[in-house]
C-alpha positions as CSV (number, residue, x, y, z in Angstrom):
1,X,170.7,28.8,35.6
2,X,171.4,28.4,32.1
3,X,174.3,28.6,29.7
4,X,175.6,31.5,28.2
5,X,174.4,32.9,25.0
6,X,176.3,32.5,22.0
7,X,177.7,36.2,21.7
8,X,179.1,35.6,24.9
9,X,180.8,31.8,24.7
10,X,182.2,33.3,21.3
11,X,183.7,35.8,23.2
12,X,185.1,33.7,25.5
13,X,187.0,31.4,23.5
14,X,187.7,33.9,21.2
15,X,189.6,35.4,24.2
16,X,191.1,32.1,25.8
17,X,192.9,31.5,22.5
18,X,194.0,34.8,21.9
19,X,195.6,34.3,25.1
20,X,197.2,30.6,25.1
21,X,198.4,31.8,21.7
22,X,200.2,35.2,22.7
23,X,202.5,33.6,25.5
24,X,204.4,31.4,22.9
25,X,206.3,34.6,21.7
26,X,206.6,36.4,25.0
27,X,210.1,37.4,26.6
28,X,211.1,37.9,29.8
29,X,211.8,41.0,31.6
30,X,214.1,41.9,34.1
31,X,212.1,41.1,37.4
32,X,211.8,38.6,40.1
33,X,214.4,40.7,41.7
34,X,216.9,39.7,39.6
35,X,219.5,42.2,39.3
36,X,219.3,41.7,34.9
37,X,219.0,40.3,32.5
38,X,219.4,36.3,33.1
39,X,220.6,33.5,30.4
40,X,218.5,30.9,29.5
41,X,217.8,28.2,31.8
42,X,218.6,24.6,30.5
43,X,217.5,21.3,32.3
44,X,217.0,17.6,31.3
45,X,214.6,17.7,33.5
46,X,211.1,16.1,31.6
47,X,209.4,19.5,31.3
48,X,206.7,18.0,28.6
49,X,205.6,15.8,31.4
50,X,205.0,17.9,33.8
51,X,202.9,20.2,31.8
52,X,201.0,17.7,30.7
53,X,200.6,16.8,34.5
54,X,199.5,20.4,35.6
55,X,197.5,20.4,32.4
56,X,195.4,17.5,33.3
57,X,195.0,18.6,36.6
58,X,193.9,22.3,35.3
59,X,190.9,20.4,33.4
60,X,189.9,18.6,35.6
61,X,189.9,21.7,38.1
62,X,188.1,23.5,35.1
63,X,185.4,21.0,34.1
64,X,185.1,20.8,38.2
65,X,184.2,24.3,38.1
66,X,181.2,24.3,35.5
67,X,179.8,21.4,37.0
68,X,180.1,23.4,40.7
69,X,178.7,26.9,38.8
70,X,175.9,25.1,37.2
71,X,174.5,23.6,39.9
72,X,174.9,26.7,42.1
73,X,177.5,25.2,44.5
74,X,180.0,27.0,46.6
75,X,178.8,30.1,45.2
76,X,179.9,32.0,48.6
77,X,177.0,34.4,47.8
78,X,176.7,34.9,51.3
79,X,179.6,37.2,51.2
80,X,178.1,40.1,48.8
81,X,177.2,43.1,50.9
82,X,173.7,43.8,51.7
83,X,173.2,47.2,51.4
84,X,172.2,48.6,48.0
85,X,174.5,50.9,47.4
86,X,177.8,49.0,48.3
87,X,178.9,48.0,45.1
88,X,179.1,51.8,44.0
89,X,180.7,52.9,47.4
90,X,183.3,50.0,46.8
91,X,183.9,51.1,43.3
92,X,184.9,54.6,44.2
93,X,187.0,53.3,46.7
94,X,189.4,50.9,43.9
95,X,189.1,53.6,41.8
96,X,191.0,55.6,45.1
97,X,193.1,52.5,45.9
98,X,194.1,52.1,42.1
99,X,194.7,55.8,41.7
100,X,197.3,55.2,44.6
101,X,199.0,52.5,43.0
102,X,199.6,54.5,40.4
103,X,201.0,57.7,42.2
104,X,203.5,55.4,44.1
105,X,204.4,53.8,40.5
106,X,205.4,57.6,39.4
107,X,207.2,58.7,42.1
108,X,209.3,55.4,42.1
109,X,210.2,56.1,37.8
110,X,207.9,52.9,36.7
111,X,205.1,52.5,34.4
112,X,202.6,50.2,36.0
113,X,205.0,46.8,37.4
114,X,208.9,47.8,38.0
115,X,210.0,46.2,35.0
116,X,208.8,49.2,32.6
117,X,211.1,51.6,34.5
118,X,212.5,55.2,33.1
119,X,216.2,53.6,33.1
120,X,214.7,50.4,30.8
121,X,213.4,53.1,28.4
122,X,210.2,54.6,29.2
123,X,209.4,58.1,28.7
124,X,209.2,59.8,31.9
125,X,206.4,62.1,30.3
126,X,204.0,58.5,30.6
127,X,205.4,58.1,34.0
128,X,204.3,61.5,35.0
129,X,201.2,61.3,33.2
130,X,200.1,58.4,35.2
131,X,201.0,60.2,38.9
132,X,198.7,62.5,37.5
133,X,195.8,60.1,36.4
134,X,196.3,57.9,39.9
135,X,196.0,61.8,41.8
136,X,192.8,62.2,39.5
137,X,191.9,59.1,40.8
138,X,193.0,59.2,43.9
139,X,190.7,62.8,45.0
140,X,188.0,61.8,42.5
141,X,188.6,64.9,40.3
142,X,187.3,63.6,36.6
143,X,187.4,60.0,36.8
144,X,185.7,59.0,34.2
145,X,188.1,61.8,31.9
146,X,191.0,60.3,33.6
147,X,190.4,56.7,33.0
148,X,190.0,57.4,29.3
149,X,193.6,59.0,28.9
150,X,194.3,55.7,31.0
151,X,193.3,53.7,28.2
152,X,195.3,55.6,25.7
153,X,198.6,55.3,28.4
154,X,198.4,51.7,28.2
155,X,197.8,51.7,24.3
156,X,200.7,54.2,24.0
157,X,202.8,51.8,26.1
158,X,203.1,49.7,23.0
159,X,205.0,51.7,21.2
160,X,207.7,52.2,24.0
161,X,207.0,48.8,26.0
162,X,206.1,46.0,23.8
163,X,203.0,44.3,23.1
164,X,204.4,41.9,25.8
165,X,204.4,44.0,28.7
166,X,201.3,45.2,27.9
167,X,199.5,42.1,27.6
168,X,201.0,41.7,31.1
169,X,199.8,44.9,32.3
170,X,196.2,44.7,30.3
171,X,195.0,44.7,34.3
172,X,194.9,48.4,33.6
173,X,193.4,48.4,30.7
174,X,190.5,46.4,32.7
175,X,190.8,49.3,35.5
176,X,190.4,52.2,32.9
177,X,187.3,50.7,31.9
178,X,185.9,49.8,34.6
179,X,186.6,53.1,36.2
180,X,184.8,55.2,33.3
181,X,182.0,52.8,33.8
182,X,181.9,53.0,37.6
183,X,183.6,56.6,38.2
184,X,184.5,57.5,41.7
185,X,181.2,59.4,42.1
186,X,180.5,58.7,46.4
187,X,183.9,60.6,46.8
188,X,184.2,62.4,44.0
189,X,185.7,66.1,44.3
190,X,184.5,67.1,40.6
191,X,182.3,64.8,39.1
192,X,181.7,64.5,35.5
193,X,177.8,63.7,35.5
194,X,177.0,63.8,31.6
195,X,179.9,61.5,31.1
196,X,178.1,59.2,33.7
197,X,174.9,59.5,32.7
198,X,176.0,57.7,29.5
199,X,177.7,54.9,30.7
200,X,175.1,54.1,33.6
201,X,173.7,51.5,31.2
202,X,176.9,49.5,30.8
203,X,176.9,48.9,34.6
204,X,176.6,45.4,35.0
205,X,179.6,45.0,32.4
206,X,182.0,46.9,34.8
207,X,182.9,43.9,37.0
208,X,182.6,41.5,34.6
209,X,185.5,43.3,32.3
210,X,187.6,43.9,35.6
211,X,187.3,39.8,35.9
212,X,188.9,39.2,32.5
213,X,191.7,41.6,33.1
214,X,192.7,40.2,36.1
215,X,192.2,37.0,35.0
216,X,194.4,37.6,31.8
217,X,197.1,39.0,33.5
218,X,197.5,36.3,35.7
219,X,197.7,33.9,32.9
220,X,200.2,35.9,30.9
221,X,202.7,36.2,33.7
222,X,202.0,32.3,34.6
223,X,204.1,31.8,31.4
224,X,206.1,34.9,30.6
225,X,207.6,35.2,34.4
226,X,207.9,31.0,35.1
227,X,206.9,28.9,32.3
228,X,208.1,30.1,29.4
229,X,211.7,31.5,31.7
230,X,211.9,29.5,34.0
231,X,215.8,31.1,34.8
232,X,214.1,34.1,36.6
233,X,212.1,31.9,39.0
234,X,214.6,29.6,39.9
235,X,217.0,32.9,40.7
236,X,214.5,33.6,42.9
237,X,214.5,30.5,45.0
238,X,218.5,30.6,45.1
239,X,217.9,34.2,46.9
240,X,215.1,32.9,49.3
241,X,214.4,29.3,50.2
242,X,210.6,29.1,49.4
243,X,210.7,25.5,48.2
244,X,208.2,24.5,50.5
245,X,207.9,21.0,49.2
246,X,211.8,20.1,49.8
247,X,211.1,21.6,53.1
248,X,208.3,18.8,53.7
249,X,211.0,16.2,52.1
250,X,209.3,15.7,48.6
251,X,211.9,15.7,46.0
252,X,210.6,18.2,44.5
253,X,213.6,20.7,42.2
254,X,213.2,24.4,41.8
255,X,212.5,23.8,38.0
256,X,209.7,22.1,38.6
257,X,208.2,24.1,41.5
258,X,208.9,26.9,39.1
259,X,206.5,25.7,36.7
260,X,204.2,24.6,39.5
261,X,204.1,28.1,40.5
262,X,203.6,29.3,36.6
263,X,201.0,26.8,36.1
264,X,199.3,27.5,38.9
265,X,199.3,31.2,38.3
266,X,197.6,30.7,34.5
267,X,194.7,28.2,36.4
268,X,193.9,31.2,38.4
269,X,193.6,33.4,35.5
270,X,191.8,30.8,33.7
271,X,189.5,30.2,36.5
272,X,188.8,33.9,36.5
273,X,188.0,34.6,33.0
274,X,185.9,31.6,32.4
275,X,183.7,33.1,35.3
276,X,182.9,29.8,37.0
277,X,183.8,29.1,41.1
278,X,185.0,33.3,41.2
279,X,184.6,33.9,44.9
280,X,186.5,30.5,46.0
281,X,189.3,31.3,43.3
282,X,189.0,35.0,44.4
283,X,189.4,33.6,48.0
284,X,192.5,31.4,47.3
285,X,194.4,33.7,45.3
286,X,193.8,36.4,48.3
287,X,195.6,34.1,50.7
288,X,198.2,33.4,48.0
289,X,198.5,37.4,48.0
290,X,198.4,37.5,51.4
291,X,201.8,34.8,52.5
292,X,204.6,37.7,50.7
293,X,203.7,40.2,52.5
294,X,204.9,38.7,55.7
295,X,207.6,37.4,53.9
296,X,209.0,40.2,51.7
297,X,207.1,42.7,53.6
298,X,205.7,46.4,52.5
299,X,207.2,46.4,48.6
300,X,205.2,43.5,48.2
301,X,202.0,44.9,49.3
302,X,203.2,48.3,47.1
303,X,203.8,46.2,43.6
304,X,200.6,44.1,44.0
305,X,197.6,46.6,45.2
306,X,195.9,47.2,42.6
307,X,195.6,43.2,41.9
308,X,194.9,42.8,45.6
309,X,191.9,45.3,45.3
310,X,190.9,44.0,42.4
311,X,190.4,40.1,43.8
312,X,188.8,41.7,47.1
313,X,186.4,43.1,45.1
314,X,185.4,40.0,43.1
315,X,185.6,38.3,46.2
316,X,182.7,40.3,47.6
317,X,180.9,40.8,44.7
318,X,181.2,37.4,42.2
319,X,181.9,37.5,38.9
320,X,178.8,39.0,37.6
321,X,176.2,38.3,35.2
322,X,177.9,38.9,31.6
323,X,181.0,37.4,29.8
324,X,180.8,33.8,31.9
325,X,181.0,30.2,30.6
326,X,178.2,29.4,32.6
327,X,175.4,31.8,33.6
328,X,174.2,31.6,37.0
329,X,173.6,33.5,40.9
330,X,176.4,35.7,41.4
């Protein structure tokens, strides 16, 4: 085991601090299923203090976490598939699983989360251009083709969007990539082999990248969906009692398990795109994932699949060997 080279841990803070900087100037969306748009929220509640809280706590989780990944702890490594060809099999199938997502996200007038919806703006040319990537996807006809027009949908969603939303949504940037990298070739109706051939050598960079992108994600809505508006959260908990901690008797407000819930969030995503403890983050967040769908039942699974594969997927396979804190057995 031994510590990242410099190209790499540039990278990497490079990209944390583009990150904790972008948030500051994000705004809110209609979501959370709030019917609009909602006002501010106001409290005198000591909101400085409890960051500061969560953000001692997220260190010390953090530094927790590098000592764990140097020393080769709870790695979980056990849970990697043993056959030689099972990362590639399980590739093509989120390519399938993502080019599903997609579909569902065109038929139902909404470019990649419900938010970016054909009656808040969006084109429906971009919407039915991405039912037709997710089919290309989806039956593996020119993957690899398909995932770069996916690149330029998501870069094109920044005209109509807002750099915002697609800082939110930069999962599918992560997707498109790691889909031309990957391709869907096991069940691939029409393959595109030159294309392949070329980007066979950037392999072990596919899950890596699909990491980050899930891992940024998760940290930008952390703030833009509860810490930073803390107004669509709490309208949330007015609509379903999922206070857990005034149900156990803690005196514990919905602003503050708002911000809980945001904080938490962005430790994921940090977690993820540092590299370090992947499977047991990847394992926590999947049972996080999991407790909605019981709750809120099939549109939860629907609006969350592609994030779901995604953390299944790094849950299996780690975080692999590039773009990490800390280099070690994934």
């Amino acid at each position: 085991m031994s510590v990242i080279p410099a190209r790499d841990s540039r990278f990497l803070l490079a990209l944390v601090g583009w990150v904790l900087a972008l948030p500051l100037f994000a705004h809110a969306h209609t979501r959370w299923f709030a019917d609009g748009p909602l006002p501010p929220y106001f409290t005198s509640e000591p909101t400085g203090l409890y960051l500061a809280i969560w953000a001692i706590i997220g260190a010390v989780i953090v530094c927790m976490g590098i000592i764990l990944e140097r020393r080769g702890i709870l790695q979980l490594s056990f849970l990697r598939p043993k056959d030689p060809h099972a990362f590639d099999r399980v590739a093509s199938t989120f390519s399938m699983v993502a080019g599903a997502f997609l579909m569902i996200a065109g038929t139902h007038e909404y470019l990649f989360s419900p938010n970016l919806s054909h009656d808040a703006g969006i084109p429906m040319t971009l919407i039915m251009l991405q039912f037709l990537l997710g089919l290309s996807f989806l039956i593996g006809a020119f993957a690899r083709v398909s995932a770069i027009a996916l690149i330029l949908l998501w870069i094109a969603g920044f005209i109509t969007a807002g750099w915002v939303a697609m800082l939110e949504d930069i999962w599918v940037l992560s997707t498109a990539v790691f889909i031309l990298i990957m391709g869907n070739d096991y069940f691939s109706i029409v393959p595109f082999k030159a294309l392949g051939t070329r980007m066979r050598k950037y392999q072990s960079y596919a899950l890596p990248i699909l990491r980050i992108g899930t891992g940024v994600t998760l940290f930008t809505l952390g703030f833009t969906e509860k810490i930073l508006h803390p107004e669509f959260g709490i309208n949330f908990l007015r609509q379903y009692d999922w206070n857990f901690m005034q149900l156990l008797g803690v005196p514990y407000s919905d602003y503050l398990f708002t911000l809980s819930a945001g904080s938490v969030e962005a430790l994921f995503g940090l977690v993820f795109m540092l590299g370090i403890v992947t499977r047991i983050n990847a394992l926590v967040l999947a049972v996080f994932f999991t407790i909605p769908l019981f709750l809120l039942g099939p549109i939860e699974l629907a609006g969350h699949v592609p994030h779901f594969a995604a953390v299944v997927l790094i849950l299996l396979f780690g975080a692999g060997e590039h773009l990490k804190i800390v280099r070690g057995r994934s």
